[in-house]
N, C-alpha and C positions, 0 to 999 in steps of 0.2 A: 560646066557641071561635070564633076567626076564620079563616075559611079566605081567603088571599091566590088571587088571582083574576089567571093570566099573561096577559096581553097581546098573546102570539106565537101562531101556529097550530100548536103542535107539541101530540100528544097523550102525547110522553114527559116523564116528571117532570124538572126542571131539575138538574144535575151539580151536585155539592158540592163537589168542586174539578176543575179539570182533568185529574190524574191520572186522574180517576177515570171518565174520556167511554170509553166504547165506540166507537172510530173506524169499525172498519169496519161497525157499521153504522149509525153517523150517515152515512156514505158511502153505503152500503144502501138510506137512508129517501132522500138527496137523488137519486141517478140513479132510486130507481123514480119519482119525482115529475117527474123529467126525462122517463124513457121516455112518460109517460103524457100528456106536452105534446105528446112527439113525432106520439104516436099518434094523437091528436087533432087536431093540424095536418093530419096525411096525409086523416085526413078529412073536412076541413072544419070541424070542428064547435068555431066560434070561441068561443062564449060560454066552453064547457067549456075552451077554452085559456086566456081570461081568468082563470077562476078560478082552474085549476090555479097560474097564473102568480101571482097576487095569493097562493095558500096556498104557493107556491116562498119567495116575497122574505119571507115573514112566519114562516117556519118555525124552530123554533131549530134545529135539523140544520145548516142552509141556514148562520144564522149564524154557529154553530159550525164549519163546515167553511171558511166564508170568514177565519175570521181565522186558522185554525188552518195557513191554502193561504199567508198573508199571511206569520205568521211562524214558519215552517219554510221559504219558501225563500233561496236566493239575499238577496234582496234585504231581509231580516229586518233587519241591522243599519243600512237606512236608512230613517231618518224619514218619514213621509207629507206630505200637503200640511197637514195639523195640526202636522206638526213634533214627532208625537209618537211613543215608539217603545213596545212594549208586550216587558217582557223577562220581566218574574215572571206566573208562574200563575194570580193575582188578578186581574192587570191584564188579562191576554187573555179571562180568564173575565168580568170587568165588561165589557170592550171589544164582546163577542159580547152580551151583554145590554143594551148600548146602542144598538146598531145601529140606526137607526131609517131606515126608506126614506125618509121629507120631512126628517131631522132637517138633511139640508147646506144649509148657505149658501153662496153665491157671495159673493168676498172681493172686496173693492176692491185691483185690483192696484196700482195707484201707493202705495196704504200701503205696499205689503209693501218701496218700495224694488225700485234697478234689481237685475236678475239677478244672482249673482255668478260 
């Protein structure tokens, strides 16, 4: 038996498909982890802000809520700076489980060709 070992700092089991995410309290888990930066700041106590911060960006909640802000609004039918749009349920669900904090590069702008 192999048990598959997540990557991310979230202590909830990973969604089977999108439908199936409990929003508000993935919303729930990401503001108490918010509150808790907040609280920490007012007092000083930076280390505890780092970390809280490092388990923010590594959380799947965190993830989850970021692509889900991405494409539900406004600006869902346009493209990112990847040029790429995420419309099916698979695709936003892989999209939140790739999310990586070092994964961007900076692009050589003269490739991409002048503005249009």
């Amino acid at each position: 038996m192999t048990v598959e070992r997540s990557t991310d700092a979230s202590s909830t089991p990973p969604p089977l498909t999108w439908k199936a995410i409990d929003w508000p309290r993935v919303r729930q888990e990401v503001r108490r982890l918010q509150m808790r930066i907040a609280k920490a700041t007012q007092a000083g106590h930076w280390r505890k802000v780092q970390a809280l911060q490092w388990l923010l960006t590594h959380s799947r909640s965190a993830k989850l809520l970021a692509v889900h802000r991405v494409t539900t609004n406004r600006g869902a039918h346009t493209p990112g700076v990847d040029n790429v749009r995420w419309r099916t349920d698979r695709q936003k669900l892989q999209a939140a489980f790739n999310l990586k904090r070092h994964g961007c590069q900076r692009r050589d702008e003269n490739a991409l060709g002048p503005p249009v």
